[in-house]
C-alpha positions as CSV (number, residue, x, y, z in Angstrom):
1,X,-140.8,-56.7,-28.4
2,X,-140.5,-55.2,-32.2
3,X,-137.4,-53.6,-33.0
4,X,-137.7,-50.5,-34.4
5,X,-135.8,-48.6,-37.3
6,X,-134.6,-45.2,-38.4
7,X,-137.4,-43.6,-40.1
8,X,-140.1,-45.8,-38.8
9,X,-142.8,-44.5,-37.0
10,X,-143.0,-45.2,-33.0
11,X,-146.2,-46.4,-32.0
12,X,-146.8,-44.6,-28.7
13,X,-146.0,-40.5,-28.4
14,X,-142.3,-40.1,-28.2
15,X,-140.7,-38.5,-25.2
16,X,-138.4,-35.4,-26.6
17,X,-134.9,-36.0,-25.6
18,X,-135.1,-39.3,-24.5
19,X,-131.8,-39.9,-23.6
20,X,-131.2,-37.4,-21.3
21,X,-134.1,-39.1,-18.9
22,X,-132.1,-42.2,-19.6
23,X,-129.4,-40.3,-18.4
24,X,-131.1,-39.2,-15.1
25,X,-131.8,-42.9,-14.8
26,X,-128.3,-43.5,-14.3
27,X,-128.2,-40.8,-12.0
28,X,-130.7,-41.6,-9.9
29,X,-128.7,-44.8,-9.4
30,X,-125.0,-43.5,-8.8
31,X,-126.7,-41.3,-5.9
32,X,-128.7,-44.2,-4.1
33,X,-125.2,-45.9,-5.1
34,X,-123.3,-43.7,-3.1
35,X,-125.6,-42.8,-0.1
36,X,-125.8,-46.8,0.3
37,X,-121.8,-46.8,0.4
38,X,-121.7,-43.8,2.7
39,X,-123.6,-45.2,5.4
40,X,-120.7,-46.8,7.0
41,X,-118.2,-43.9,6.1
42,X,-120.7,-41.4,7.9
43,X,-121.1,-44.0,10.8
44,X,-117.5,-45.0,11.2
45,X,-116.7,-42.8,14.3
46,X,-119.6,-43.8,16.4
47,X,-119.4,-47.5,15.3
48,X,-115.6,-47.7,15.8
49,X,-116.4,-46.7,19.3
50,X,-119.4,-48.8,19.8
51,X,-117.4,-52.1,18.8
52,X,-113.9,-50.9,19.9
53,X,-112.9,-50.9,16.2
54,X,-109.2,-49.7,15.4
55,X,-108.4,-47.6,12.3
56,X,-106.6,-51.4,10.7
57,X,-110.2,-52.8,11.5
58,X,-112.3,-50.0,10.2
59,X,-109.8,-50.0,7.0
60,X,-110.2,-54.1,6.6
61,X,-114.1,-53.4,6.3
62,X,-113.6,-51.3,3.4
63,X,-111.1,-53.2,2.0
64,X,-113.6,-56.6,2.2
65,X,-116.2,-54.1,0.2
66,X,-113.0,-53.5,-2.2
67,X,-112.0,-57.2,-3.1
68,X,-115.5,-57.9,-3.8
69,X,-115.8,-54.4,-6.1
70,X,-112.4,-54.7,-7.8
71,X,-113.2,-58.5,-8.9
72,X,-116.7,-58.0,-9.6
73,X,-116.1,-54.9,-12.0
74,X,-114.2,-57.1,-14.7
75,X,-116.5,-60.3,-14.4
76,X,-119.9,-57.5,-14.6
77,X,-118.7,-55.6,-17.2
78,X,-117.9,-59.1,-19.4
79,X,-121.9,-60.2,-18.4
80,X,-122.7,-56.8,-18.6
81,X,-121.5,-57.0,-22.6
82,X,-123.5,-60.4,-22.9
83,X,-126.5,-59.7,-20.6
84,X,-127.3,-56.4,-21.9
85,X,-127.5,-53.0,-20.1
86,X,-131.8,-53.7,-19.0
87,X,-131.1,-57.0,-17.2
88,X,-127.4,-56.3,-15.9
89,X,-128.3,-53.2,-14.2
90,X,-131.3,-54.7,-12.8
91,X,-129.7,-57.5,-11.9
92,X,-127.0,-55.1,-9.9
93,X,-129.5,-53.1,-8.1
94,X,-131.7,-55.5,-7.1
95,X,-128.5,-57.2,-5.2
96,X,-126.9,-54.8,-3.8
97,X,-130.5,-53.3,-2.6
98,X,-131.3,-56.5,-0.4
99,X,-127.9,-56.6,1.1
100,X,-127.8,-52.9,2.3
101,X,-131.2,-53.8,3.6
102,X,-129.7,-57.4,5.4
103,X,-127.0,-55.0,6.9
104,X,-129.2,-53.5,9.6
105,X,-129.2,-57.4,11.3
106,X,-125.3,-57.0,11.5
107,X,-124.0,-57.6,15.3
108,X,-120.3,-57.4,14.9
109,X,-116.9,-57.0,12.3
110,X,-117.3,-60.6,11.0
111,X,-121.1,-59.7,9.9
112,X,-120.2,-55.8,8.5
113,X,-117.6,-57.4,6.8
114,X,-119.6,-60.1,5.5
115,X,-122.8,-57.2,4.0
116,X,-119.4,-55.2,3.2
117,X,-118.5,-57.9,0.8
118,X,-121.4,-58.9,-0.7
119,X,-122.7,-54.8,-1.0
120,X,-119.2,-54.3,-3.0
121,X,-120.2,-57.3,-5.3
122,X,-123.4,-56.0,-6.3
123,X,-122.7,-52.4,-6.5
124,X,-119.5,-53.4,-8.8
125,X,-121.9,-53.2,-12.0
126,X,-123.2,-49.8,-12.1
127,X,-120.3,-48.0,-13.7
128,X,-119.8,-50.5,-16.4
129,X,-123.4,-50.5,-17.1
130,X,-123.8,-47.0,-16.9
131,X,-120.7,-46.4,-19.7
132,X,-122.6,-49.0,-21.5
133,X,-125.7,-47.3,-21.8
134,X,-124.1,-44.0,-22.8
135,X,-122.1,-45.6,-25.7
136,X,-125.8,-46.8,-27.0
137,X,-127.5,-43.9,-26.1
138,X,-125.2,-40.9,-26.8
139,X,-123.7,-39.5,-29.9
140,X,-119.6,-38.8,-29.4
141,X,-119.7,-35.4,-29.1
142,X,-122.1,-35.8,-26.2
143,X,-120.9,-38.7,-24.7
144,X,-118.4,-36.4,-21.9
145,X,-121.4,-34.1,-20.7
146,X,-123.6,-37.8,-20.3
147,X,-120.7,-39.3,-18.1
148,X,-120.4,-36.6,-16.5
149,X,-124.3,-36.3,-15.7
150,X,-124.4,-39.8,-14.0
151,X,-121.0,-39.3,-12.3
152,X,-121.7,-36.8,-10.6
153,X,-124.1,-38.9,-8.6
154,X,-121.3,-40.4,-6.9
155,X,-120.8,-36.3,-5.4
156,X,-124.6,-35.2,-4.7
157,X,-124.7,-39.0,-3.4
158,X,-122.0,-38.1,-0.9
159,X,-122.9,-34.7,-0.5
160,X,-126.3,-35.3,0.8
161,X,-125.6,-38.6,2.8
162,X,-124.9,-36.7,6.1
163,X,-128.1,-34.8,6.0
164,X,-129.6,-38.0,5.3
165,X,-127.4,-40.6,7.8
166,X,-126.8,-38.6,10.9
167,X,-130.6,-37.6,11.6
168,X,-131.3,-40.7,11.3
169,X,-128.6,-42.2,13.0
170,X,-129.5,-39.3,16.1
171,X,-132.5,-40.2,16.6
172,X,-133.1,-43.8,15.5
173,X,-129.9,-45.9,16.0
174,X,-128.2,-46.5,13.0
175,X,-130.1,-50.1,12.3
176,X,-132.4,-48.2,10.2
177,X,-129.9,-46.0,8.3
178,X,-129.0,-49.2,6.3
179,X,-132.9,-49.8,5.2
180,X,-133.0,-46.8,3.5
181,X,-130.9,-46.5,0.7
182,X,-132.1,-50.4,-0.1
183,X,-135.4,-49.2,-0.7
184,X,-134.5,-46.3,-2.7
185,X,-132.7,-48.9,-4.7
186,X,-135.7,-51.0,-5.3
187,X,-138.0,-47.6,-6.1
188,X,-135.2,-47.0,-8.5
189,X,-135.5,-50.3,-10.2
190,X,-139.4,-50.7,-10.5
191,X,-139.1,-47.3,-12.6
192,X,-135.7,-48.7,-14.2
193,X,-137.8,-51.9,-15.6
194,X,-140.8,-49.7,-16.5
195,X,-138.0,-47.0,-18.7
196,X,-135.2,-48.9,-20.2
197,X,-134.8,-50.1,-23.4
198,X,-132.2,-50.3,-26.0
199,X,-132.4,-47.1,-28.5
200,X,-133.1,-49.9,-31.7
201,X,-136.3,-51.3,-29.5
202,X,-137.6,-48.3,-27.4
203,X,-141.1,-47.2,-28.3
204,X,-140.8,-43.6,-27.0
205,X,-138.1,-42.9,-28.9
206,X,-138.2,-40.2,-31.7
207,X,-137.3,-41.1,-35.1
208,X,-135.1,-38.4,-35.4
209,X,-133.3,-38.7,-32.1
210,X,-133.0,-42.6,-33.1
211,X,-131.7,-42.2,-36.5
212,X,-129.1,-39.1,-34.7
213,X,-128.0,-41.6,-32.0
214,X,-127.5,-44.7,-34.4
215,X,-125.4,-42.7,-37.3
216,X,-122.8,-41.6,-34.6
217,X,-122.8,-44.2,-32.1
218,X,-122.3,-47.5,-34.6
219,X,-118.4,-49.1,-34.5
220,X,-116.0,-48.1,-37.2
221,X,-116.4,-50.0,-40.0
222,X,-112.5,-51.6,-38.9
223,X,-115.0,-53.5,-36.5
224,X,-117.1,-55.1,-38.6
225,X,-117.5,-58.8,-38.8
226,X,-114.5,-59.0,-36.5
227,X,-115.4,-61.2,-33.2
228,X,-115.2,-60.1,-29.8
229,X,-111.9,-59.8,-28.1
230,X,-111.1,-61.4,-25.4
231,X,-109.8,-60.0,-21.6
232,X,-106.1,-60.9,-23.1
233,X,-106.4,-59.0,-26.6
234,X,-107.7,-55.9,-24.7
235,X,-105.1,-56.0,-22.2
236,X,-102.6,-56.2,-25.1
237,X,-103.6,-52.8,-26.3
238,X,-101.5,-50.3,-24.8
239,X,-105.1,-47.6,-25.1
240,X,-106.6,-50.6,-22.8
241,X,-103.9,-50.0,-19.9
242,X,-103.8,-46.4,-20.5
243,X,-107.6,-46.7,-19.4
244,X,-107.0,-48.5,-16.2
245,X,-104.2,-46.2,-15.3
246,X,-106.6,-43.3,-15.5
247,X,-108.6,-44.7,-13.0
248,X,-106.4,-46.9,-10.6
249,X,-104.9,-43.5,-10.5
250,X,-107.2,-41.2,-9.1
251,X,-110.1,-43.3,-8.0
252,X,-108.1,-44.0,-4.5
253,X,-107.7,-40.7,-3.4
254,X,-111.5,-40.0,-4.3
255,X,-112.6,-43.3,-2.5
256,X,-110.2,-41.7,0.7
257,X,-111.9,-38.5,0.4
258,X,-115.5,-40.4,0.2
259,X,-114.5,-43.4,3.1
260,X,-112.1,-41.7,5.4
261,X,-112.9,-37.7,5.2
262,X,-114.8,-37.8,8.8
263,X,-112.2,-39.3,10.4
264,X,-109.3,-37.4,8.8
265,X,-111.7,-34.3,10.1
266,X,-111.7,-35.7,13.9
267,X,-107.9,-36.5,13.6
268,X,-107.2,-32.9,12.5
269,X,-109.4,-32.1,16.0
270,X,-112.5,-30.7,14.1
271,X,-115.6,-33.0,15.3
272,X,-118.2,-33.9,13.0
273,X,-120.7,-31.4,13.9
274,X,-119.0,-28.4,13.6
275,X,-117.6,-29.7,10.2
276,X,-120.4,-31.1,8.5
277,X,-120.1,-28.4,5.7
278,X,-116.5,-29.8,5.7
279,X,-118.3,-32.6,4.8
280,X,-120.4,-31.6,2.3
281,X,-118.4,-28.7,0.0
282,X,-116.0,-31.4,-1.6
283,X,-118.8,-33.3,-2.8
284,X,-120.4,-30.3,-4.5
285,X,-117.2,-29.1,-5.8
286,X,-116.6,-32.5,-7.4
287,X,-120.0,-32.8,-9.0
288,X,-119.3,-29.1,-10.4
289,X,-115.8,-30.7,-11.4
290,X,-117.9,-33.6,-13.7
291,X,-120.2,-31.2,-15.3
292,X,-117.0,-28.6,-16.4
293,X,-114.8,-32.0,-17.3
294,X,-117.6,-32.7,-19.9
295,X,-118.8,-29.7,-20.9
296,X,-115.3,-28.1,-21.8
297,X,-114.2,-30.9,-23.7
298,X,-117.4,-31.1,-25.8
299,X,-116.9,-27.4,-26.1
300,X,-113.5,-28.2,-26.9
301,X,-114.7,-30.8,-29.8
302,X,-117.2,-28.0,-31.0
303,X,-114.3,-25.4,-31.4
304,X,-112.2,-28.1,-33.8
305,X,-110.2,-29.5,-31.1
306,X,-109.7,-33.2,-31.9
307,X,-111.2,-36.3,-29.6
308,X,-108.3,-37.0,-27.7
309,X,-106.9,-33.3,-27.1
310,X,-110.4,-32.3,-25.9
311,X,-109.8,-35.2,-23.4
312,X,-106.4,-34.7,-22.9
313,X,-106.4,-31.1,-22.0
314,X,-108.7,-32.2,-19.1
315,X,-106.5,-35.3,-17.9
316,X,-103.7,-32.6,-17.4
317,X,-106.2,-29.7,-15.6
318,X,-107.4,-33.2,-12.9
319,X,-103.5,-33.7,-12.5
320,X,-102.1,-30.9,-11.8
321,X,-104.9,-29.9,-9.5
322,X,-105.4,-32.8,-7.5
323,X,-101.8,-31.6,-6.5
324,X,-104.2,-28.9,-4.1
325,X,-104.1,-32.0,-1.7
326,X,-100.3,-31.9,-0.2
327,X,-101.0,-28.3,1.3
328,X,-103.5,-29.7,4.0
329,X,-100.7,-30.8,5.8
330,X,-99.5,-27.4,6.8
331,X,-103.3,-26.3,8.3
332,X,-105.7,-27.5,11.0
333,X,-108.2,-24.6,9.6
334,X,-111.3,-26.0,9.1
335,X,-112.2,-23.2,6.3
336,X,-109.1,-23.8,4.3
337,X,-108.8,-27.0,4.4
338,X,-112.5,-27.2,3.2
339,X,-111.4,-24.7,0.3
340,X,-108.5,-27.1,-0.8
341,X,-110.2,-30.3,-0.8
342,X,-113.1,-28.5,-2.5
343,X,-110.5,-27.5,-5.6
344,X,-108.7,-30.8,-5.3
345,X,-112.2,-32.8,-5.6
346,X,-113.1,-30.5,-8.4
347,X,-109.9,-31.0,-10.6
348,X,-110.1,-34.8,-9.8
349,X,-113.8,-34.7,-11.2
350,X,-112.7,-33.4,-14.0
351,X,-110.2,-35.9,-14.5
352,X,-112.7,-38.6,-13.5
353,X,-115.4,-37.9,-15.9
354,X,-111.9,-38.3,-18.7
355,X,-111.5,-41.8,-17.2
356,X,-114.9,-43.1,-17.7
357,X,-115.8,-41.5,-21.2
358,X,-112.9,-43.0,-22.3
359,X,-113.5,-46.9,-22.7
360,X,-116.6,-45.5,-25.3
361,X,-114.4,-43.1,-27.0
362,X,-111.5,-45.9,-27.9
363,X,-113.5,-49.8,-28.2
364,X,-116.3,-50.8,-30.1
365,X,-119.7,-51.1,-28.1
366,X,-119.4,-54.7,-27.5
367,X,-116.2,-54.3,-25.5
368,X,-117.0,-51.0,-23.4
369,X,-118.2,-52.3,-20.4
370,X,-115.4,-55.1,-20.2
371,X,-113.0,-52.6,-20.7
372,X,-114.6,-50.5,-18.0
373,X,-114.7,-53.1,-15.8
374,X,-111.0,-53.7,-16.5
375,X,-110.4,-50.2,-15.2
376,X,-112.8,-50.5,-12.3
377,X,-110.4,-53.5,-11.2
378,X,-107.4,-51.8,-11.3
379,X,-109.0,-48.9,-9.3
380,X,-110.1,-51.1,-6.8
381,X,-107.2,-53.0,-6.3
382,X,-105.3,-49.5,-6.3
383,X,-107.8,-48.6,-3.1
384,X,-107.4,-51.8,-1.9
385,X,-103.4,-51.5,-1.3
386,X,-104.2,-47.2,0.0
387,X,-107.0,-48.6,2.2
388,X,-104.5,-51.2,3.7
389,X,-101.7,-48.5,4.3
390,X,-103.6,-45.5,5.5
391,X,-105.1,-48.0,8.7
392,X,-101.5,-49.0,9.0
393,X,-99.9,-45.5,9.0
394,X,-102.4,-43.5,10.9
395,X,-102.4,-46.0,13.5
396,X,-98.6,-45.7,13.6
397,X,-98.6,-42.3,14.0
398,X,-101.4,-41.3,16.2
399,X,-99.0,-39.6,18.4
400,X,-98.7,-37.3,16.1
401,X,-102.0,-36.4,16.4
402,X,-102.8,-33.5,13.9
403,X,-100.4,-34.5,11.3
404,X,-101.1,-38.5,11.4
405,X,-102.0,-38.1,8.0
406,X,-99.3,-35.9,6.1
407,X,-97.7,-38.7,4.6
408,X,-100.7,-39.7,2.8
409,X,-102.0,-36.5,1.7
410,X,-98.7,-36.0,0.2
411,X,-98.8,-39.3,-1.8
412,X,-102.9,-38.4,-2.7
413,X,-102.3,-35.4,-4.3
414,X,-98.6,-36.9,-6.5
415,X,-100.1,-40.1,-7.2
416,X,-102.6,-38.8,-9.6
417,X,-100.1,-36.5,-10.8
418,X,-98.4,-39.7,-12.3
419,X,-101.5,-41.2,-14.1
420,X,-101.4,-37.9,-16.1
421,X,-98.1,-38.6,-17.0
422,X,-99.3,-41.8,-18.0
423,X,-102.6,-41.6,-20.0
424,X,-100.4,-39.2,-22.3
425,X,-98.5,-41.8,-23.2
426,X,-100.8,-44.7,-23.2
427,X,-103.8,-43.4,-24.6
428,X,-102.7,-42.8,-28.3
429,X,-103.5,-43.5,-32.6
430,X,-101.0,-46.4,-33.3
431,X,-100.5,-49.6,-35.1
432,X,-103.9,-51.0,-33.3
433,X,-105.6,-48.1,-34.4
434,X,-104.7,-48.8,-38.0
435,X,-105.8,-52.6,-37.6
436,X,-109.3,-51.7,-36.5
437,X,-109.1,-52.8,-33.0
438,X,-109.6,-49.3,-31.5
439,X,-110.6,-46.3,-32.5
440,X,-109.2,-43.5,-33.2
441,X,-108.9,-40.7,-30.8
């Protein structure tokens, strides 16, 4: 395939902002993404029933899907650097396609737990590879709004699951719920193959856009020539940690929200019927929460606001808010507890869309998507140890049926709190940015 240059002439008509379709790309994916991981969140109350599930053994499933995430975002985003963001991507997709397929043959816990694991393995590589492409494609000051774009997937994804799951489960079983999303997922990729190339190689591609998005999106010069650090020299960095904390954080309580929501709703006596637009609000608040994350803090960078204050004012509006959590426990109103997880999911979005830009923001290209890996690990380890303690507790205290989950909507809404405090301190200019190995911010 040639490789083409600023100035020189494409050889096919160009498409006019090419990067934002790549950018719906990525979309496209985080939704099938997230109605594929839904499926069992949606299905949880009728399949706990059907195979005599406990909450521990509904919360082991999820934490078999975790394990395989968590490791699985580190060792992706490493091949995801070596591989490139074409063949990584379509090597995720096409996995984790087949397996949500596979999972309609499941018969028991041993065989969920088994597509669990192997979904969470494959699925582990579309937010390093998503950052990636946005570092390639996108231009700093647009880099916030782009993140934001393709994570908010991860909400519409969730948001329309349930009008998309419980039909189908209603009136076909929920075999074929599973087949779905796998063949949206291989739709997704046949157009992926067809669409995606590197901005230095892709024919559609404008001169003008390519020469706009190579000027602003090439390392510091500090970078040059120097070779690629290794897992142990990032986690060295203080910036690298401050990354991870921003989402091992906050990506538990959204990952409660997303996996436990219906049966927090039944345990506050509200079935699933009557609170499906329970269901459905804090999803569309949190995909209104990505787009204002990265549109005020490129509005922010517009007005003369440096990088990291324009990122840093947001990381303070997601922890503070996410705080919206801990009044729950004092309602079993379905409409205002639907109106504080809809401004809690909103100010975590926020904070969210922060947390991914980031990794582009501080490290040269050809450390992104390890670094977001890095921070997809410590998130999934995070949900990992919330997973393991919110089966434990809420089967402890399911005599005290309306309340069984106080304790944890009080440690949701501080924990994030904490990663605020955090990423101020973490993500920072010091000595390593004077060396050259990040940037500064």
């Amino acid at each position: 395939m040639p490789v083409f240059t600023p100035g020189t002439a494409p050889t096919v008509r160009p498409i006019r902002n090419l990067r934002w379709w790549i950018c719906a790309l990525l979309f496209a994916s985080t939704v099938i993404n997230y109605i594929d991981r839904q499926t069992l969140s949606l299905l949880s109350p009728y399949l706990k029933q059907m195979y005599h599930w406990t909450n521990s053994d509904y919360a082991n499933l999820l934490i078999g899907f975790r394990i395989a995430y968590s490791i699985g975002q580190t060792v992706c985003g490493r091949l995801m650097d070596r591989l490139g963001t074409r063949r990584g991507l379509t090597l995720s997709v096409l996995w984790y396609s087949l397996v949500s397929i596979a999972t309609s043959l499941a018969s028991g816990f041993y065989s969920f737990a088994t597509f669990r694991f192997l979904l969470g393995a494959g699925e582990s590589a579309n937010w390093p590879g998503a950052i990636k492409a946005v570092a390639e494609w996108f231009p700093k000051r647009e880099r916030a709004l782009a993140t934001a774009f393709y994570d908010s997937g991860s909400s519409i994804g969730g948001a329309i699951a349930p009008f998309i799951v419980l039909p189908i489960y209603f009136r076909w079983g929920w075999r074929p719920v599973f087949v779905l999303p796998g063949l949206l997922g291989l739709a997704w990729l046949f157009i992926w193959r067809k669409s995606y190339r590197s901005p230095q190689e892709h024919p559609r591609l404008s001169s003008e856009e390519r020469a706009m998005i190579l000027a602003d999106s090439s390392d510091d010069g500090g970078s040059a020539g120097r070779s690629k650090p290794s897992w142990i020299e990032l986690l060295k960095l203080p910036q690298t940690w401050g990354v991870i904390v921003a989402r091992a954080f906050t990506d538990p309580v959204w990952y409660f929200i997303a996996d436990w929501f219906p049966i927090y709703l039944v345990a506050k006596g509200i079935s699933l019927k009557s609170g499906l637009i329970a269901i459905w609000i804090p999803f569309i608040a949190a995909d209104l929460g990505n787009f204002f994350g990265g549109a005020t803090s490129g509005y922010l960078i517009k007005r003369g606001w440096s990088l990291g204050a324009a990122r840093k004012a947001l990381v303070v509006f997601g922890g503070v808010g996410v705080t919206l959590l801990i009044p729950t426990i004092l309602t079993v109103n379905l409409a205002a507890l639907t109106v504080l997880f809809a401004l809690a999911t909103f100010c975590y979005a926020a904070f969210s869309t922060i947390a991914n830009v980031l990794p582009s923001d501080l490290f040269a290209s050809d450390s992104v998507a390890s670094v977001s890996g890095l921070s997809g690990t410590g998130a999934g380890l995070g949900t990992i140890v919330a997973f393991k303690l919110i089966g434990y507790l809420t089967d402890a205290n399911q005599s005290l049926a309306t309340h069984s989950f106080d304790s944890i909507m009080i440690v949701a809404g501080l924990v994030p709190f904490l990663g605020m405090i955090l990423v101020l301190l973490l993500v920072r200019n010091n000595a390593a940015t004077q060396q050259g190995l990040v940037r500064a911010i």
